[in-house]
C-alpha positions in Angstrom: 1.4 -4.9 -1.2 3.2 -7.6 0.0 1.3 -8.3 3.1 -1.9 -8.7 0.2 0.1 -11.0 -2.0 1.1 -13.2 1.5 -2.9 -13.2 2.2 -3.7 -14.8 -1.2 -0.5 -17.2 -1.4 -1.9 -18.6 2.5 -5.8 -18.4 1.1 -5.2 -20.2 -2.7 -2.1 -21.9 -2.3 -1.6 -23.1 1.8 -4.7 -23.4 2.8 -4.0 -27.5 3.5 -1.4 -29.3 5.1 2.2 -29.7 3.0 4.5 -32.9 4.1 7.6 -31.7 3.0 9.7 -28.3 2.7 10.6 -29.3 -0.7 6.9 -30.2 -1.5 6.3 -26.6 -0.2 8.4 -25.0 -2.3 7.2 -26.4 -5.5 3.3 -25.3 -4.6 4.5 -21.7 -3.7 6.5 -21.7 -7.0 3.8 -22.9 -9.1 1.4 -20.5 -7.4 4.1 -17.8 -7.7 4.1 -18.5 -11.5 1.0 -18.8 -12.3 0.0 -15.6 -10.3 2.8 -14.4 -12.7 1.4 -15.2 -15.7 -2.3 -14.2 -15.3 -0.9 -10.6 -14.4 -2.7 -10.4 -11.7 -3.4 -6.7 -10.3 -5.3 -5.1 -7.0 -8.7 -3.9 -7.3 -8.6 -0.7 -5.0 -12.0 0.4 -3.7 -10.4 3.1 -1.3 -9.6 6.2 -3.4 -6.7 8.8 -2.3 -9.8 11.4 -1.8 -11.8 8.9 0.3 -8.2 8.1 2.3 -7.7 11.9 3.1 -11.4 12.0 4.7 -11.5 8.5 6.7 -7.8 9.0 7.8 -7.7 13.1 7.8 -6.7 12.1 12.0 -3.4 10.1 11.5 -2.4 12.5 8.9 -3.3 15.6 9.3 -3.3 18.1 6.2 0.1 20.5 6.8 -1.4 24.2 6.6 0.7 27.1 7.0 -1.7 29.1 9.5 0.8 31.7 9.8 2.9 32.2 7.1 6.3 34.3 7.7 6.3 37.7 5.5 8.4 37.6 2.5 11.5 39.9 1.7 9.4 41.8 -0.1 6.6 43.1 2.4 9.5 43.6 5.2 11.3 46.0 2.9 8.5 48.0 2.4 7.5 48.5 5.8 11.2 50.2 6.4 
């Protein structure tokens, strides 16, 4: 989230040159605040369900292929 908020302070707010630190830090307020007000949210086009299919490699699904017997079944098989 942060890394999206950085992309749109350097794309709407820094986008120019800025003489002065101080001069800086009254754009990236302003920005800050305004961004603030409008309530501005993320629009996310990548669902959870479409994340699990594109990225089913980096994070594989945890199965339990082999699962150990319960108490039960052992106890019967005595």
């Amino acid at each position: 989230m942060a890394e999206i908020e950085l992309s749109a302070l350097v794309r709407q707010c820094l986008s120019r040159r800025i003489g002065t630190q101080e001069e800086l830090k009254q754009e990236v307020h302003d920005w800050q605040q305004q961004r603030n007000e409008e309530a501005i949210t993320a629009h996310w086009r990548f669902t959870t369900a479409d994340a699990r299919i594109k990225l089913k490699r980096l994070y594989p699904f945890l199965e339990k292929k082999n699962p150990l017997p319960s108490k039960k079944s052992v106890a019967k098989n005595d």
